[in-house]
N, C-alpha and C positions, 0 to 999 in steps of 0.2 A: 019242335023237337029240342030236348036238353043239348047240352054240349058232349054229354057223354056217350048221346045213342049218335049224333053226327061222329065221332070218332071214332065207333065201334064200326058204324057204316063202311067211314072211309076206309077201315083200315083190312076191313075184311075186303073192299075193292079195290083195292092195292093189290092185295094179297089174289086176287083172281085174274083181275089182271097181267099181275106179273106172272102164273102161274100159267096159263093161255099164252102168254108171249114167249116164255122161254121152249113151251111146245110147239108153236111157231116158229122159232126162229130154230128149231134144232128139225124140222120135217123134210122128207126129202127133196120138195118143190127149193125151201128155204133155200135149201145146201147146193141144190145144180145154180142159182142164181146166184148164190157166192161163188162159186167156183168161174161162172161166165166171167162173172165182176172183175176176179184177180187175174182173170187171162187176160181181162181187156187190158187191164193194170199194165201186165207183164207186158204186155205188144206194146203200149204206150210207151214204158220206160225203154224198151232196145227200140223205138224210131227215136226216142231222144237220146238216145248212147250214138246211135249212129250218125244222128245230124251234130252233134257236138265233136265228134270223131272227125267227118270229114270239114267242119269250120276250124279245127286245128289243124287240120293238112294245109288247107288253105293257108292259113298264115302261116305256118312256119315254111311254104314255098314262100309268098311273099317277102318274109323278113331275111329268105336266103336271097332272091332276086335284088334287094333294096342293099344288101350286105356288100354285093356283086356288085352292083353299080356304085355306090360310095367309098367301095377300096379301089374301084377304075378310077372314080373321079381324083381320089389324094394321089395317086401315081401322075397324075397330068395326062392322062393316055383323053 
C-alpha cells in the first residue's frame, strides 16, 4: 500500500472510531457508571473532610493542653 491509501485508511479509522466512542461514552449504561463514579468520589472527599476535621480538633485540644501546662510551669506552681 502507498502512503496515501495508509492515510486515507487511518484516517477514516479515526474517524469511526472516535464516532463509536463518543456514542459510547454519551449511552445510558455510560452515564449511570459516571454518576456511580462521582458519588463514590463525593463519599471519598466528605470521609476525608471529616478525618482532617477531627485531626484538627485533636490538636488544637492538644496545643491548648500543652498551653495549660507551660503557662502552670512559668508561674512556678
Amino acid at each position: 500500500m502507498d502512503r496515501r491509501t495508509k492515510n486515507a485508511l487511518f484516517c477514516g479509522l479515526g474517524f469511526l472510531i472516535g464516532t463509536v466512542g463518543v456514542k459510547a461514552a454519551t449511552s445510558k449504561t455510560a452515564r449511570k457508571g459516571y454518576v456511580h463514579a462521582m458519588a463514590q468520589g463525593m463519599k471519598a472527599k466528605s470521609e476525608y473532610e471529616n478525618l482532617v476535621e477531627q485531626a484538627k480538633a485533636e490538636y488544637d485540644d492538644m496545643k491548648a493542653e500543652a498551653n495549660y501546662i507551660a503557662s502552670k510551669d512559668s508561674k512556678g506552681e
